[in-house]
C-alpha positions, 0 to 999 in steps of 0.5 A, spaced: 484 609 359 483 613 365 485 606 370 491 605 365 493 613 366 492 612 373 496 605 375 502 607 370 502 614 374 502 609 381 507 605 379 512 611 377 511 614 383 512 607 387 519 606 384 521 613 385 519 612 392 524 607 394 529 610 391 535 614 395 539 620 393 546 620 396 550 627 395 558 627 395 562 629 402 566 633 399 571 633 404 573 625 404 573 626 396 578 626 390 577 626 383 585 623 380 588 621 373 596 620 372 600 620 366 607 618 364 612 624 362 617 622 358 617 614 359 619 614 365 615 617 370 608 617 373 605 625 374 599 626 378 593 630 378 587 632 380 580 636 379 579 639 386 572 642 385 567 636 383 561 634 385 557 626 385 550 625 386 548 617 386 541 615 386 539 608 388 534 602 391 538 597 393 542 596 399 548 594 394 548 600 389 546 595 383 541 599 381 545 606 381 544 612 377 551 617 378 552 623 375 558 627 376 560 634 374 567 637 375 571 644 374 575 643 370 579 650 371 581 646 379 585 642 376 592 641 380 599 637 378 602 641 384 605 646 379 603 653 378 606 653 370 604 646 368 597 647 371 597 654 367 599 651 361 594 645 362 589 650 362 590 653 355 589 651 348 594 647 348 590 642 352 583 642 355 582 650 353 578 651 359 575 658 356 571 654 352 570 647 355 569 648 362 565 643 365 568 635 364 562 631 366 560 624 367 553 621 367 552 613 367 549 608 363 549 602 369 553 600 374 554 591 374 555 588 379 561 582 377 563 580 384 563 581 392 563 588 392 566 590 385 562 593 379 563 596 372 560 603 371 559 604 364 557 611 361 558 618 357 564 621 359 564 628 356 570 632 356 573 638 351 566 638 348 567 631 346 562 625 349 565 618 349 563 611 352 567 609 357 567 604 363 571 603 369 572 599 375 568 600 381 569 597 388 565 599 393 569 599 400 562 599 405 558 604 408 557 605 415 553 610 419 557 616 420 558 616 428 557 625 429 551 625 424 548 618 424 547 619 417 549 613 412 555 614 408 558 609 402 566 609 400 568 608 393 574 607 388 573 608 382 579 607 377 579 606 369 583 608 363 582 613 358 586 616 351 587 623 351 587 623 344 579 621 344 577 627 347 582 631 342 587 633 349 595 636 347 593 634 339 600 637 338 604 634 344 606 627 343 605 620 347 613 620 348 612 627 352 605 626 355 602 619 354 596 618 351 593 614 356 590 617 362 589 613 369 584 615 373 583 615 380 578 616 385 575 615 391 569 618 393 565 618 400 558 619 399 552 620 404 545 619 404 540 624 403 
């Protein structure tokens, strides 16, 4: 018994071994949706403080591990009014919900450098599965730090009405559907 303890704790501690951790370079970042107003036109936003942490083995990510948390009370449509009201009960109530959060389930690889993340979205204390579309833009060494660094862009689609945001405004005025966009530099720990 005490061998098996023993080889399975050496085998846990071997996996994690090779694993890195990369961090979001917040500076090259954007955390991004739009929605279309009235049905004719496309508003965007974004969350400006946010942050990433991606654990992953392999070279190409496959394997990665990717949790994301953001303050949902830095959202920015560059409109003072409109972020206010937003913020309010009308929409998010960022007084009782004030983190949307991210966490995956997996990342598959279905082309060259295309993905499809897949995981728990939480927002306005509602947790959903959602699944976007990833492309990895490459990774390079960074020339001031030589540190490793990788470029994303995640897109994806989501209803509002699934996490029970602007019950009361309808799909002609706000639409339901919230595109989102993301791109994400990351750097290696």
């Amino acid at each position: 018994m005490k061998k098996l303890v023993v080889m399975l704790t050496v085998l846990v501690a071997a996996s994690t071994t090779f694993a890195q951790t990369w961090s979001l370079d917040k500076s090259h970042a954007k955390l991004g949706f739009s929605v279309t107003h009235l049905l004719v036109s496309d508003v965007e936003g974004s969350f400006k403080n946010f942050d990433v942490k991606v654990t992953s083995a392999k070279d190409d990510f496959s394997d990665a591990a990717i949790t994301l948390t953001a303050d949902v009370a830095s959202i920015n449509t560059d409109n003072e009014q409109r972020d206010g009201h937003l913020k309010s009960g009308d929409f998010f109530d960022v007084s009782k919900f004030p983190t949307l959060t991210f966490k995956s389930s997996s990342l598959k690889k279905v082309a060259d450098k295309k993905y499809k993340l897949s995981g728990d979205l939480t927002l306005h204390g509602v947790t959903k599965p959602v699944t976007l579309d990833v492309t990895l833009n490459g990774t390079a060494v960074h020339p001031y730090n030589k540190k490793t660094v990788a470029g994303f862009k995640i897109t994806g689609t989501i209803k509002r009405s699934d996490f029970g945001i602007g019950e009361s405004t309808p799909g002609a005025v706000v639409s339901d559907e919230v595109t989102l966009t993301s791109n994400v530099e990351i750097t290696k720990d």
